[in-house]
N, C-alpha and C positions, 0 to 999 in steps of 0.2 A: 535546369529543371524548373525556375522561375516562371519562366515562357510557358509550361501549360497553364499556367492560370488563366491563360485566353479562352480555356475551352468551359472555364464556368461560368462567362456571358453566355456564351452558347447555348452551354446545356439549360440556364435557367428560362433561353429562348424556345427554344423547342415546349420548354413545358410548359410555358405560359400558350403557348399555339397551336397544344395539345398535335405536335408533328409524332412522325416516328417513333414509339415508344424504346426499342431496340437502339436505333443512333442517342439517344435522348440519354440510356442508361449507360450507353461510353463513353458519351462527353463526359458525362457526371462521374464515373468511373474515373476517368483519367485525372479528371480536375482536383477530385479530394488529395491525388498526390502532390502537388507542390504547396497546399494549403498545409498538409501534414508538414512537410519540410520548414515551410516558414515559422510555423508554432515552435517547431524545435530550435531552429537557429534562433529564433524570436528568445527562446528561454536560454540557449548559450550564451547567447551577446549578454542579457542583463544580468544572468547570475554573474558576470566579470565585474559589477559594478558593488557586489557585494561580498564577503567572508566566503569562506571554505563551506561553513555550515549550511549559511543561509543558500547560497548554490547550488551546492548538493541537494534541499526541499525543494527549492525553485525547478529543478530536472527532474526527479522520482514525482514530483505534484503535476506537474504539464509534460510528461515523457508519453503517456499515454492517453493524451487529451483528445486527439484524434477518433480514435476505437472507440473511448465512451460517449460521445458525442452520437456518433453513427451507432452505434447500440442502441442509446438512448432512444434516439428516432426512431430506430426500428422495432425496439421495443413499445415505442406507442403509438404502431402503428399493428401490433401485433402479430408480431413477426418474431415469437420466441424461437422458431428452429432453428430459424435464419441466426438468431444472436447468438445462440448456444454453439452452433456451429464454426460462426467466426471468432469466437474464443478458441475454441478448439485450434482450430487453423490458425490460429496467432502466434499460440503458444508452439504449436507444432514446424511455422513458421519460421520460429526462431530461432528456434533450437535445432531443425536439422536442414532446412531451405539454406540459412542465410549463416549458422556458423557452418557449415559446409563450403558452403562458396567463400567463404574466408579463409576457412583453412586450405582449400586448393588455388585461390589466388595468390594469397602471402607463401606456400610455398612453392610454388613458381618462382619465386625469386629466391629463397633459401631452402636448401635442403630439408633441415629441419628446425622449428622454432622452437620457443621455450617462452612459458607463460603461467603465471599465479594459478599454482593447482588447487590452493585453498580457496581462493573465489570461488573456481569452478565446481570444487565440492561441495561450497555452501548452496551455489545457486541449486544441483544435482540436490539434495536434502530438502530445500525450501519446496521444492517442486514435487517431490514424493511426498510431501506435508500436505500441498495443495491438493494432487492425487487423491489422499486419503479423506480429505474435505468433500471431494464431488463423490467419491465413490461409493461413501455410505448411506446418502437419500437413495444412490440409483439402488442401492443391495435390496434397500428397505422398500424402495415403489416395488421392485421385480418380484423379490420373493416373500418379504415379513407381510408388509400391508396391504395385503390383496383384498378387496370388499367383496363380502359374503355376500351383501343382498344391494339393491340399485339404492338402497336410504343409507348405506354407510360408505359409498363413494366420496361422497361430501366431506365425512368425518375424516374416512384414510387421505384422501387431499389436503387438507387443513392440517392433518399430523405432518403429513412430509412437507409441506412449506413451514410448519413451523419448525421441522430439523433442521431445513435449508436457511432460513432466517436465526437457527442459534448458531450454525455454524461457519455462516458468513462474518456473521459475529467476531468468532472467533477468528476466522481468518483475517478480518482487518487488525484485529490486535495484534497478531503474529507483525502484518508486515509493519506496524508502527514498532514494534518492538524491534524489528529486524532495522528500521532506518536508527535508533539509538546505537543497536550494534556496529551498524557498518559504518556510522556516519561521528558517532561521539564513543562508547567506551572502548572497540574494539577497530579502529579505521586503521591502526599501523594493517593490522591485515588485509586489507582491499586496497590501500596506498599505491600506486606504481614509484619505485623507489628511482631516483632522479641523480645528478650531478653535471655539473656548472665546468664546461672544457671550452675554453679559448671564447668567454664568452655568452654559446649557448649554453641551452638545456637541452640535454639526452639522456635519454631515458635506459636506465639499468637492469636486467635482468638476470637473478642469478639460477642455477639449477644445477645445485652439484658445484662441479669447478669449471662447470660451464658460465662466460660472464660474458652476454651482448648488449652494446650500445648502439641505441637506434636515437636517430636525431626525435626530438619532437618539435612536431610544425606547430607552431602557434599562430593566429592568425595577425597581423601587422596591426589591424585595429579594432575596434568594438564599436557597433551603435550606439548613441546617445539611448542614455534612461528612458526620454520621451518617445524616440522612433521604433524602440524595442517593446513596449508598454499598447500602443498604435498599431503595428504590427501585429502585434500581437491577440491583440483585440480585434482588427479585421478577418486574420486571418480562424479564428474563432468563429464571428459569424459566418464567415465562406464557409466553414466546414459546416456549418447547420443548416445552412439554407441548399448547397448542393446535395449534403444528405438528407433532406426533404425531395429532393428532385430522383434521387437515387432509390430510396425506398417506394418513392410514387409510381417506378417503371418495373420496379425488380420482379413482379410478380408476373406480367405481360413478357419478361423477359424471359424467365422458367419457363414459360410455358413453350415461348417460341425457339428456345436452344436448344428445347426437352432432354433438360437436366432435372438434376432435386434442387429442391430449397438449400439440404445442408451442402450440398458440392458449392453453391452458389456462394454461401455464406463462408465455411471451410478454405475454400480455393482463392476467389475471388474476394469478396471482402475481406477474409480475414490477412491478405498480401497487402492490398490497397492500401489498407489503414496503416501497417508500418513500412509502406515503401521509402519513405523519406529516411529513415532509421537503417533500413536495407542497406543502404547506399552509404550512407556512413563506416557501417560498421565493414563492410567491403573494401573503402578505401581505406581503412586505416588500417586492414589485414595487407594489403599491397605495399604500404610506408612501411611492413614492419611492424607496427603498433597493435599488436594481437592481442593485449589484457586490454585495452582499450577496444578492440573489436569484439571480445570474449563480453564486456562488460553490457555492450550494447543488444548484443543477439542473447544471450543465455540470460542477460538481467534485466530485458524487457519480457522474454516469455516468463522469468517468473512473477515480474510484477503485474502482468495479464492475471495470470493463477492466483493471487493471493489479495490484490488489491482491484484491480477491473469486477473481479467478478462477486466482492462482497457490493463496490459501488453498485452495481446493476439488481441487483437483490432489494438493496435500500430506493434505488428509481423503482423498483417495479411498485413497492410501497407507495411510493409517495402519486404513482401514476393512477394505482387500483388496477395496475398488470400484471398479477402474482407471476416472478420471476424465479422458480422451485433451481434445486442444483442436482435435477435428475437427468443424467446423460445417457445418450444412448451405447450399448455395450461397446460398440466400434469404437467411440469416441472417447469414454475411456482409456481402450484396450492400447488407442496410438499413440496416446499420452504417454502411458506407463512404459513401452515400450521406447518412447523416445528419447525418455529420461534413464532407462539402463542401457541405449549406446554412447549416451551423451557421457556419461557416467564411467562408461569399459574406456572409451577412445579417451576422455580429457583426465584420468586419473592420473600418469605419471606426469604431466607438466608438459607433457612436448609435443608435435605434432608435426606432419605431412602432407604432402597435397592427397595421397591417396586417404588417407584418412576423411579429406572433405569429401571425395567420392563418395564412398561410403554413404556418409550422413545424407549427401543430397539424392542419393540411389533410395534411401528407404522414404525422403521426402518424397519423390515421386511413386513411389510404389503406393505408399497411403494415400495418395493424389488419384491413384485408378482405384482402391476401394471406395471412394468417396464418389465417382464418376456414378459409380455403380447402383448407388445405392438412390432406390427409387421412394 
C-alpha cells in the first residue's frame, strides 16, 4: 500500500498546473490512502516503545488523525455538507462496510467464530449515546426553532450552535471518561485474554465451553523512536497538504460526476479517510483475530461519534466556521439504523460469514440512498 504515496507528487502536480481537475481529485484521493496507513503504523511502532497505558493514548489520539485533518480542511474551506456527510459515512463505514467484510472473510475459514460480546455492547451503547448527541439540534432546528420573522433567524441559529457546542461538550467528556474506562478501571474487560504454548503467544477465547486458540502475529521488529516520531510527522503533513489539493477539485468534481456533495463526502471521503484501518481490521478477521478486527471497525466508528465530531465543533470555533450538530433526517435515520443491526447480529458473541453479508448488503443499500440524494 506504501507505493501509492507516488500518486501525491502527482496530484500536488497537476494542481500547481492547474491540469485536469477530475484526474487531480484521484490522484489526491488515492494518495491520502497510504498517508492514512503510515500515521497508523507510525503510532503502532512507537506505542511498542512505551507501557500499556501510554499506547493505548498514543492509538485512540492519532487513530483518527486522518479524518480530522481532511475535515478540518474542508471545513475551512467551507464545506460543512461535505464534512457532516463524511462522519456519517465513517461511522456507517465502519460499522457495516468493513465489520461485514470481516465477518465474511474470517468465516470463510471457520464456520463460526466467537468474540468479546461486552466490547461489542459497549461500543453498540456508546454509539446510541452519540446518536442521541446529533439528534437533538437536528429535532430542535426541524421542528422547536423555527423563526417567526427573518430578525429571529439569527437568534434561532445562535440557539442551535449553542446546543451543538454544549453537547459536543459533553461528548468529548463521555469519550475521556470512556478511555479511563476501557483503558485504566475497567480494561480486564476490553483485554483479549492470552497464553504462552511452546513459546508463543496465542490468543484465547472463551464463549460458553467453547475455547479457541488463534496464534497472534506479532511483528519480528519495531521502528526506532526517531523513524516512528519522522514518519510520522511527514506523513501528517502529506495528509494536509493532499487534502488541500482534494478539497481544491472536489467541487469541480460534483459537478462533473453529477452526484451531491453528501454522496461525495458519505461514499467517498468518508472510505478514503479509514482505508488504511479498513485493511487492517480485514486482515486480522482472516488470521482469525476478530476482537482485534471487532476493536478496529466498531471502535473507530464510535470514536468518529464521540470524539471527531466534538473536535470539529471546537475547529469550527477556532476557524469562525460555525460547525452546528444538525443532520439531515437520512443521515440520522442510517446511523440509528446501523447501530440496531450492529447490535441484533453482535449480541450473542459469535458470528458467520453470512452474517457479514448482511451488514455489507445494507452498507450498500444506504450507499444508493445517498447516490440519490440531490
Amino acid at each position: 500500500m506504501y507505493f501509492l504515496v507516488l500518486f501525491a507528487p502527482v496530484a500536488l502536480v497537476l494542481e500547481v498546473t492547474h491540469s485536469d481537475p477530475i484526474l487531480t481529485f484521484v490522484f489526491a484521493t488515492i494518495a491520502l490512502i497510504p498517508f492514512a496507513k503510515l500515521i497508523g503504523d507510525s503510532t503502532e511502532h512507537l506505542a511498542t516503545h512505551y507501557g500499556t497505558s501510554t499506547a493505548s493514548l498514543l492509538n485512540v489520539t492519532f487513530g483518527n488523525a486522518a479524518e480530522i485533518i481532511i475535515s478540518i480542511v474542508a471545513l475551512s474551506a467551507g464545506l460543512v455538507t461535505l464534512v457532516k456527510a463524511s462522519i456519517i459515512g465513517s461511522i456507517i463505514g465502519n460499522l457495516l462496510l468493513i465489520f461485514g467484510l470481516s465477518l465474511f472473510v474470517g468465516g470463510l475459514r471457520q464456520k463460526e467464530q466467537f468474540f468479546n460480546k461486552e466490547n461489542t455492547g459497549y461500543q453498540a451503547s456508546m454509539l446510541f449515546l452519540a446518536i442521541i448527541g446529533l439528534a437533538i439540534p437536528t429535532m430542535l432546528a426541524i421542528n422547536l426553532l423555527r423563526p417567526t420573522t427573518e430578525g429571529s433567524l439569527a437568534e434561532v441559529q445562535r440557539n442551535i450552535q449553542l446546543v451543538s457546542d454544549v453537547l459536543a461538550s459533553v461528548l468529548l467528556g463521555v469519550y475521556i471518561a470512556s478511555i479511563m474506562f476501557t483503558f485504566v478501571t475497567h480494561k480486564h474487560l476490553f483485554a483479549i485474554p492470552s497464553m504462552e504454548m511452546e513459546g508463543e503467544k496465542r490468543q484465547k477465547t472463551t464463549n460458553g465451553d467453547n475455547k479457541i486458540y488463534k496464534e497472534i502475529d506479532r511483528p519480528d521488529f519495531s521502528w526506532s523512536k526517531k523513524k516512528c516520531i519522522l514518519l510520522l510527522g511527514a506523513s501528517v503533513i502529506g495528509v494536509v497538504l493532499v487534502s488541500e489539493v482534494l478539497v481544491s477539485t472536489i467541487e469541480v468534481a460534483i459537478k462533473d460526476f453529477g452526484v451531491s456533495e453528501i454522496f461525495v463526502g458519505a461514499i467517498i471521503v468518508g472510505v478514503v479517510g479509514n482505508a488504511a484501518e479498513h485493511s487492517s481490521a480485514i486482515m486480522f478477521a482472516r488470521k482469525g483475530q476478530l476482537d482485534l478486527s471487532i476493536g478496529i471497525a466498531a471502535g473507530s466508528g464510535t470514536q468518529i461519534a464521540i470524539f471527531v465530531v466534538p473536535i470539529l465543533v471546537i475547529a469550527g470555533i477556532l476557524l469562525n466556521k460555525p460547525f452546528s450538530l444538525v443532520f439531515t433526517v437520512y443521515e440520522l435515520a442510517v446511523v440509528f439504523l446501523s447501530a440496531i443491526i450492529l447490535n441484533l447480529i453482535a449480541h450473542d458473541g459469535k458470528s458467520n460469514w453470512f452474517e457479514g453479508i448482511m451488514l455489507t448488503s445494507v452498507y450498500f443499500m444506504i450507499a444508493v440512498g445517498f447516490f440519490f440524494i440531490k
